[in-house]
C-alpha positions, 0 to 999 in steps of 0.5 A: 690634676684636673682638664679645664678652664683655671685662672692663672692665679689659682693654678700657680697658688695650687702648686706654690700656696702663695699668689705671685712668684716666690721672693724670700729664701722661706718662701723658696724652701716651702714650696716642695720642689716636685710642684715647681717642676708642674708649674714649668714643664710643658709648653705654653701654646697661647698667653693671649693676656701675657699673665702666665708667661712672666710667672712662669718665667720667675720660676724657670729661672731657677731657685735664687743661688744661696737657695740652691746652694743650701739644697745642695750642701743639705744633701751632700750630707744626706748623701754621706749618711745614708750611702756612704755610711749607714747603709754597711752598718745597717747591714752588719747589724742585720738591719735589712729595712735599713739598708734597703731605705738607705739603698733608695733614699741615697739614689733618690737623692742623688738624682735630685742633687744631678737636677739641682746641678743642672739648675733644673727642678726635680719632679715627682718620684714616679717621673724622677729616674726616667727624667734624669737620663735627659740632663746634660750634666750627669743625667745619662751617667746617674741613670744608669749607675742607679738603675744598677744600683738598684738591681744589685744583689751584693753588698759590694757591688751596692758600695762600689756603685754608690761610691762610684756615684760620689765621686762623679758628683763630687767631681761636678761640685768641683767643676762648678766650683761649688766645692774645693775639699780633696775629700772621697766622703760627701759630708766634707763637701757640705760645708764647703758649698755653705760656705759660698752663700751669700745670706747670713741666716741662711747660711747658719740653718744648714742641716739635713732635708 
């Protein structure tokens, strides 16, 4: 980070690698999505030029649809493998590293898919929990149920609450109507929100983040 004079070119080209606002779904998906929160948070004091407010303005509008929903189903998968699945078997099997990155990456998760149903951008890790608590969809909820999560100290108790947390995000998929699967497990919902995008070859690149 810097203090200074910078041409509104090169601020936006340090945090996106490209000189205009993002017009492809690659392009979108290049940009690491904790960048496109440093580009829109904060105040605009004076746009004397009128250059940095349209540019900031295409990126606060938020990832084009089939690009959300492309992160969204990507980490309902993410989610299902890791909390939903991995995490007990990591800890019958003794994998205590395992379980313990599977504890994490299932939260983490969590709150950023809570970001991408509130269309807003996930920040940096070291701001992501505490910026979460702020989002009027889930945010209260996932911040405290990761908080506990986190401090946990039972097999169970992590299960029920990562549980517990599929299913109040299962429930938003459903209220925006991303998802129609009656299913618990989060993995059945991906292909639920794939199919709501629009863009053929898009819609085909689905996997994991």
């Amino acid at each position: 980070w810097r203090v200074g004079v910078m041409l509104t070119s090169s601020f936006f080209v340090r945090f996106t690698g490209i000189a205009r606002p993002p017009a492809t779904p690659r392009e979108w998906l290049a940009i690491p999505e904790h960048a496109l929160a440093a580009c829109t948070n904060g105040k605009v004091f004076s746009d004397p030029l009128g250059g940095f407010t349209p540019w900031r303005e295409a990126l606060l509008a938020h990832y084009p649809e089939d690009v959300r929903l492309r992160k969204i189903a990507a980490l309902c998968i993410n989610l299902a493998q890791t909390g939903q699945y991995n995490f007990v078997r990591s800890m019958k099997r003794g994998e205590l590293f395992t379980a313990e990155y599977s504890v994490m990456k299932f939260g983490t998760d969590a709150i950023t898919l809570v970001f991408l149903l509130n269309r807003r951008y996930a920040p940096f890790y070291k701001w992501l929990h505490r910026a979460v608590a702020d989002l009027p969809i889930l945010g209260a909820s996932i911040h405290e149920l990761t908080t506990r999560l986190v401090a946990a100290a039972s097999t169970d108790e992590k299960v029920q609450l990562m549980e517990q947390m599929a299913g109040e995000l299962i429930g938003e998929l459903r209220r925006q109507s991303l998802s129609d699967s009656p299913s618990g497990f989060l993995m059945d919902h991906a292909p639920s929100v794939q199919s709501r995008i629009g863009d053929p070859q898009l819609r085909q690149q689905l996997s994991a983040l």
